[in-house]
C-alpha positions in Angstrom: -22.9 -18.6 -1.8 -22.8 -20.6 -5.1 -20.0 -22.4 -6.0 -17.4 -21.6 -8.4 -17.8 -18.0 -9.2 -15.5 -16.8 -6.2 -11.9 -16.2 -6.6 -9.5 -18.4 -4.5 -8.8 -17.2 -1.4 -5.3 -17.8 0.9 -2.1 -16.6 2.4 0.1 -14.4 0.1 3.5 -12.4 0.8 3.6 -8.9 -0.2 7.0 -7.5 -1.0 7.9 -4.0 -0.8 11.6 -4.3 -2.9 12.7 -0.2 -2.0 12.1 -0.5 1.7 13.2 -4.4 1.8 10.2 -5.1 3.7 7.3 -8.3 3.1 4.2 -9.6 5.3 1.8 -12.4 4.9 -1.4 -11.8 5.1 -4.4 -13.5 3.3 -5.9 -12.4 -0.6 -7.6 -12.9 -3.8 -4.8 -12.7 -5.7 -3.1 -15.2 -7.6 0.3 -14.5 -6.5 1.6 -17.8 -8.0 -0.3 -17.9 -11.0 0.1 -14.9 -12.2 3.6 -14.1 -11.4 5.2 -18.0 -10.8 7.2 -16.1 -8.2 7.4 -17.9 -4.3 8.7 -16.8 -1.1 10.0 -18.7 1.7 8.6 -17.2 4.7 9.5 -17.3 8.5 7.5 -20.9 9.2 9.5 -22.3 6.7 6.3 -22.7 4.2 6.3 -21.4 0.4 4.2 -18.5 -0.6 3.2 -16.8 -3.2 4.8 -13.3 -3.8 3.5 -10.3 -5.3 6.0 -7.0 -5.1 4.7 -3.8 -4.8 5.9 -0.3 -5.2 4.7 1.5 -2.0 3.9 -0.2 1.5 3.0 1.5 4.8 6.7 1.5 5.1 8.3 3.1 2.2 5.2 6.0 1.8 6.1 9.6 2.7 2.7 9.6 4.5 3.2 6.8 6.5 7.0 7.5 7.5 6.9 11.5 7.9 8.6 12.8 5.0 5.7 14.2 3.1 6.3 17.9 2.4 4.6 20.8 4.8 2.1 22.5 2.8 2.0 26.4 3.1 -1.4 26.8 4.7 -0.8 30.4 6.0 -0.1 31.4 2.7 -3.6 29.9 1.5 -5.8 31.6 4.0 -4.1 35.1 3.3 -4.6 34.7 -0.5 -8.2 33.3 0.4 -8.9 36.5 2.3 -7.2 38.3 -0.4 -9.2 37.0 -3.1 -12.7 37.1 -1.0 -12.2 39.6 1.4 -12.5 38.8 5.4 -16.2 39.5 6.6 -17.1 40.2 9.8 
């Protein structure tokens, strides 16, 4: 790899504010630079912060809340629109 043309690469805390909920995990984002935001974290070190909207904990996917979709209703208008063969 050549030098200088990668972007620096180290821990950083994501924040999801709705669901209260952070983790540290490693990224190419400049969470200090661009934001000048830090966290303390659990080890007592400082990290850079970035805050998100949606986590795996505040989704509807990830936490069961999405909404059922109809899907009897879709195969009868399916066979309604393009007949049943067979």
């Amino acid at each position: 790899m050549r030098n200088g043309i990668h972007p620096a690469y180290g821990p950083v805390v994501f924040r999801d504010r709705a669901a209260n909920h952070a983790f540290l995990t490693r990224s190419t984002l400049a969470g200090a630079e661009a934001t000048g935001k830090t966290v303390e974290w659990e080890d007592g070190r400082t990290y850079p912060v970035v805050d998100v909207e949606i986590s795996n904990v505040s989704h509807p996917f990830y936490t069961g809340t999405a909404r059922v979709l109809d899907t009897a209703g879709r195969v009868e208008r399916f066979e309604r629109r393009y007949g049943r063969q067979g």
